[in-house]
Each structure stands twice: as structure tokens, then as C-alpha cells.
C-alpha positions as CSV (number, residue, x, y, z in Angstrom):
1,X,1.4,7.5,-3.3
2,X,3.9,5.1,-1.7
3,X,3.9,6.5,1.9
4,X,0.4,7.3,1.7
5,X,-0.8,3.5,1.0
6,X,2.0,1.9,2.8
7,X,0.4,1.0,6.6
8,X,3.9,2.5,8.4
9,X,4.5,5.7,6.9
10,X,7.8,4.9,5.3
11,X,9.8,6.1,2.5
12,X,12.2,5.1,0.2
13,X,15.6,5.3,0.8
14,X,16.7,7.5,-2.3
15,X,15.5,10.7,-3.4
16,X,14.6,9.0,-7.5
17,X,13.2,5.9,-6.2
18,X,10.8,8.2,-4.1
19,X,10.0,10.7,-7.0
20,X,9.6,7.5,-9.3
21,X,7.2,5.8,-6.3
22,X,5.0,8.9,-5.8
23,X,4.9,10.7,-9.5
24,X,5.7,8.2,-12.0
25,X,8.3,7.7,-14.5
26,X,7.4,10.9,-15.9
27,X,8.2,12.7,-12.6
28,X,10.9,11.2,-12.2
29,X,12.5,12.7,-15.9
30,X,10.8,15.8,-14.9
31,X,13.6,16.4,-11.9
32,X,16.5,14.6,-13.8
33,X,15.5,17.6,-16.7
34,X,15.1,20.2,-13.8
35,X,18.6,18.9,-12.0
36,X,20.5,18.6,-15.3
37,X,19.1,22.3,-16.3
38,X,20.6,23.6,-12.9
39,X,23.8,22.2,-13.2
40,X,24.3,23.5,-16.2
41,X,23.6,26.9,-15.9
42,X,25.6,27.3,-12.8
43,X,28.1,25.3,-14.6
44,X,28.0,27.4,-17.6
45,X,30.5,30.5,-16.2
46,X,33.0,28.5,-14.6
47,X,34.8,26.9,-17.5
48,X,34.9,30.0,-19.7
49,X,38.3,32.0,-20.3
50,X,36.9,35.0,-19.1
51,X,35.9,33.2,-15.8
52,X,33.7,35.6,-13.5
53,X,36.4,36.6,-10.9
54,X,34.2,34.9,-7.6
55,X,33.2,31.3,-10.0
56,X,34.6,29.8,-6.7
57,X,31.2,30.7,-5.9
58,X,29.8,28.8,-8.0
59,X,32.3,25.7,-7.4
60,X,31.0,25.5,-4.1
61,X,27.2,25.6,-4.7
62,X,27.7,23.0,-7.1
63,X,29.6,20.7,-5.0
64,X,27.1,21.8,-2.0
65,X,24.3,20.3,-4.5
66,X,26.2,17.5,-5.8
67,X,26.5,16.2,-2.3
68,X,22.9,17.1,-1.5
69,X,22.2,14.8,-3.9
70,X,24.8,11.8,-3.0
71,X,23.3,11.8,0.7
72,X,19.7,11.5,-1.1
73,X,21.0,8.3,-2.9
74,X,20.9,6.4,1.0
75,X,18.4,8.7,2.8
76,X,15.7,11.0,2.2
77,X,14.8,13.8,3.5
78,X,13.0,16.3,1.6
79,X,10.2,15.8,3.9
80,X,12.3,18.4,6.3
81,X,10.9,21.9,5.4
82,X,14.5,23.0,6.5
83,X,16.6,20.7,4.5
84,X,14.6,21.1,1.4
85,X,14.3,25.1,1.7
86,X,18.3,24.8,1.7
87,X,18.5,23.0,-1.4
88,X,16.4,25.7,-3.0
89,X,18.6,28.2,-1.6
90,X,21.4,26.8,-3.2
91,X,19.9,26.5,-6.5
92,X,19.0,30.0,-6.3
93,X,22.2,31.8,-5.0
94,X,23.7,29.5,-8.1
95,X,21.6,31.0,-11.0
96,X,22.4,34.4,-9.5
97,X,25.6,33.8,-9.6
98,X,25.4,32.4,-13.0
99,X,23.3,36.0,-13.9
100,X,26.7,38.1,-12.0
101,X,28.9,36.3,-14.4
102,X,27.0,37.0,-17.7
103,X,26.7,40.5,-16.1
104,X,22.9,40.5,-16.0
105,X,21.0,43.4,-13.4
106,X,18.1,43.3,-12.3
């Protein structure tokens, strides 16, 4: 618990160094696993013939994330409720987008 122990209260400048700090090597494969399994699924529909007619949809949330997560490399800031909840909006509207394309109802 890096930022708990350090006297100044400061993190680490990049999103896998912090993970790594605070929850160990094995949290740190834990969100490469859960960032690989997202980009994949949303990725899944896009580069099929039989694209889903609105993939740009899914174009943008995954360049949305993919620069989400290239700002984390020089600053970090999941710590904002705000920037965080965004990222998990993303992921979201991306799997249901993913579910429109394999034509999945809830």
C-alpha cells in the first residue's frame, strides 16, 4: 500500500506501476487479463464481413479507451470518482455494443 505508507500521499506516475505497487504482481496480470478481455470483445464485431452497420461505435470506444490508457502511462488518476466512472462507462457502452452486433436482447 504504496500511498498508504509513503509519508506524502503520493502515487505513481502510471496506472501498472500503481496496480503493481498496491496489489502485487498478481494484480497487476489480473487488469492486463481484464483489459485484454475488453478489448477483445469490443474488438470482436468490427473486423467481421458482416460488420454491425454502427461498429464505428465501437471504433471510437476503443480508441476512447486506448487513450485512457496512454494518458495513465504519465499520470494517474483513477483516484477521480469521475474519471474512473467514465472508463467504466466506456467499457460498458462497448460490450453492449459488442451484444447489438451478435444481435443479443436482453
Amino acid at each position: 500500500m504504496f500511498y498508504w505508507k509513503s509519508s506524502s500521499g503520493f502515487r505513481t506516475h502510471n496506472i501498472f506501476l500503481e496496480t503493481t505497487v498496491n496489489l502485487g504482481i498478481f494484480g497487476f496480470f489480473i487488469l492486463l487479463w481484464m483489459l485484454y478481455r475488453t478489448f477483445r470483445t469490443i474488438a470482436k464485431g468490427i473486423f467481421k464481413d458482416n460488420a454491425f452497420k454502427n461498429s464505428y461505435i465501437q471504433v471510437g470506444i476503443i480508441g476512447s479507451l486506448a487513450s485512457f490508457l496512454g494518458h495513465n502511462q504519465v499520470d494517474y488518476f483513477w483516484q477521480i470518482a469521475q474519471i474512473a466512472g467514465l472508463f467504466w462507462i466506456l467499457v460498458g457502452a462497448g460490450v453492449c455494443a459488442h451484444n447489438l452486433a451478435k444481435g443479443v436482447r436482453n
